[in-house]
C-alpha positions as CSV (number, residue, x, y, z in Angstrom):
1,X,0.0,0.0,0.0
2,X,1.0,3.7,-1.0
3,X,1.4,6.2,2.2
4,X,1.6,9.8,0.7
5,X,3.2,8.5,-2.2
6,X,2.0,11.0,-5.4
7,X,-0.4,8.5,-7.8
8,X,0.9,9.2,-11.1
9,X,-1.1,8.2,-14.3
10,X,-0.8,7.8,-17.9
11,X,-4.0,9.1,-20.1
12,X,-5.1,7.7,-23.5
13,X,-7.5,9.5,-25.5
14,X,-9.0,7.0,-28.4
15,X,-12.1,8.4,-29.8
16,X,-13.6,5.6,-32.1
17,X,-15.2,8.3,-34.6
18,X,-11.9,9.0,-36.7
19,X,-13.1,10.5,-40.0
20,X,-10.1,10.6,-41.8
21,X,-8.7,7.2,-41.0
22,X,-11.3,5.3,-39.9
23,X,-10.4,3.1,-37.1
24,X,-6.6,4.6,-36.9
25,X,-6.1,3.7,-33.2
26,X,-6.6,-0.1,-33.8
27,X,-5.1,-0.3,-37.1
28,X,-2.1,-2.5,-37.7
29,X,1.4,-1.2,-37.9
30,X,4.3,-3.4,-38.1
31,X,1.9,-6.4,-37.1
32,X,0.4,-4.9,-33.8
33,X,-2.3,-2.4,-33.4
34,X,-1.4,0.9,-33.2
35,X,-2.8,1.9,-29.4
36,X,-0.5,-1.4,-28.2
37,X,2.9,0.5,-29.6
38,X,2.0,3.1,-27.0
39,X,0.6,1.2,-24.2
40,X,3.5,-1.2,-24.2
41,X,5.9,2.2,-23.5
42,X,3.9,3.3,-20.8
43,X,3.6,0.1,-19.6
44,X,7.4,-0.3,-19.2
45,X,8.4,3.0,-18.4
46,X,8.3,2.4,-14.6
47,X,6.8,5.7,-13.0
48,X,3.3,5.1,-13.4
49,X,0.8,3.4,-11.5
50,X,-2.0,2.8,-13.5
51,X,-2.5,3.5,-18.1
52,X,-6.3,4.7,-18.9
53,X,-7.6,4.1,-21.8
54,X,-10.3,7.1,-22.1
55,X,-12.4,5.6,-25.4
56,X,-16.3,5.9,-26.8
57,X,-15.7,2.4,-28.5
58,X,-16.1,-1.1,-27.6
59,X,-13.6,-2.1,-30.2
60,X,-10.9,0.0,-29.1
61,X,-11.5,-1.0,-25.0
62,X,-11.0,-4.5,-26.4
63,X,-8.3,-3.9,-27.8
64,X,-7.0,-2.1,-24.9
65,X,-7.9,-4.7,-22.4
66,X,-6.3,-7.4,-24.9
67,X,-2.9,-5.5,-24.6
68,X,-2.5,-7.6,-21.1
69,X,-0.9,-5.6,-18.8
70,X,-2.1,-5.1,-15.5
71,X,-2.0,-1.1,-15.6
72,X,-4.1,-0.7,-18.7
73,X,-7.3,0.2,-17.7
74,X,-10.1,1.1,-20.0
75,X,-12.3,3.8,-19.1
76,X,-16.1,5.4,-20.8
77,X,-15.3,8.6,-22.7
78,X,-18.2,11.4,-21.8
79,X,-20.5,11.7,-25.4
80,X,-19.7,15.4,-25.3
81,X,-15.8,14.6,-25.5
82,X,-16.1,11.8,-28.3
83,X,-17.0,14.4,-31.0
84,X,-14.7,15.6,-33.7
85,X,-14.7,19.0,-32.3
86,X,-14.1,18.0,-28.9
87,X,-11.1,19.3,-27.4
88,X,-8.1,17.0,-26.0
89,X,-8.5,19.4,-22.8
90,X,-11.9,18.5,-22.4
91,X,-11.3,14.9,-22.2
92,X,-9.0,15.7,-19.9
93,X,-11.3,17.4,-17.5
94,X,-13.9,15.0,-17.8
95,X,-11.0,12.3,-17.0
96,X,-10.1,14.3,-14.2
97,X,-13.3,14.7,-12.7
98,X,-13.8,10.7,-12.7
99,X,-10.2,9.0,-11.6
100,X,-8.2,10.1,-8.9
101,X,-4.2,10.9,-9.6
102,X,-1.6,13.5,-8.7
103,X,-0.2,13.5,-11.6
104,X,-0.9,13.0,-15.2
105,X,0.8,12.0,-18.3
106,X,-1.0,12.7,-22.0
107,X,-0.3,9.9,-24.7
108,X,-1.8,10.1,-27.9
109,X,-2.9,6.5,-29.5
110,X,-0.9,7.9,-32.7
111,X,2.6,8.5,-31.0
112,X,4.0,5.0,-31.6
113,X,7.3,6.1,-31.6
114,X,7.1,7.2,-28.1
115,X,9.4,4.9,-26.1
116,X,9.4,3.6,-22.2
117,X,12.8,6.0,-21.6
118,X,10.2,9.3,-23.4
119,X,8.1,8.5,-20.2
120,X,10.2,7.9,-17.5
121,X,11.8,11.2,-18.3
């Protein structure tokens, strides 16, 4: 158990809507979808205690939850955040308003180039 130890999280958002690629954050790249290139990094970077997934589909939870690790967590977006015109603050809020944490880190499903080291830094 945690005494006054700062709970420091990672946040996801992957809105299912995608216009322009439809299904991007599940897509295949190099073999793997692309939301598991991201959660695999924050998975290993070692300073976080829990990954959200913050998502308005059931395909992209399940694919979240498939990813295995024990930190990823997948989470109901708010309707009023899944829109195209919804802001990446306003997911934020609405994630902020729903899971407790000190601290927050902001992935993007479409950074698969972010490594573990990125993270921890």
């Amino acid at each position: 158990m945690r005494v006054n130890t700062p709970r420091t999280v990672a946040l996801v958002p992957a809105r299912g809507g995608s216009v322009g690629i439809p299904g991007k954050n599940i897509r295949p790249i190099a073999g793997r979808p692309l939301l598991h290139w991201v959660l695999d990094a924050l998975s290993a970077s070692g300073v976080l205690d829990a990954v959200y997934v913050s998502t308005d589909s059931e395909e992209i939870r399940t694919c979240a939850m498939e990813h295995g690790h024990p930190l990823v967590h997948a989470i109901e977006r708010a309707p009023e955040t899944a829109t195209s015109s919804a802001s990446t603050e306003a997911v934020m809020m609405d994630f902020a308003a729903r899971v407790p944490f000190d601290r927050v880190v902001l992935c993007q499903a479409t950074s698969p180039l972010v490594t573990a080291a990125d993270v921890a830094a």
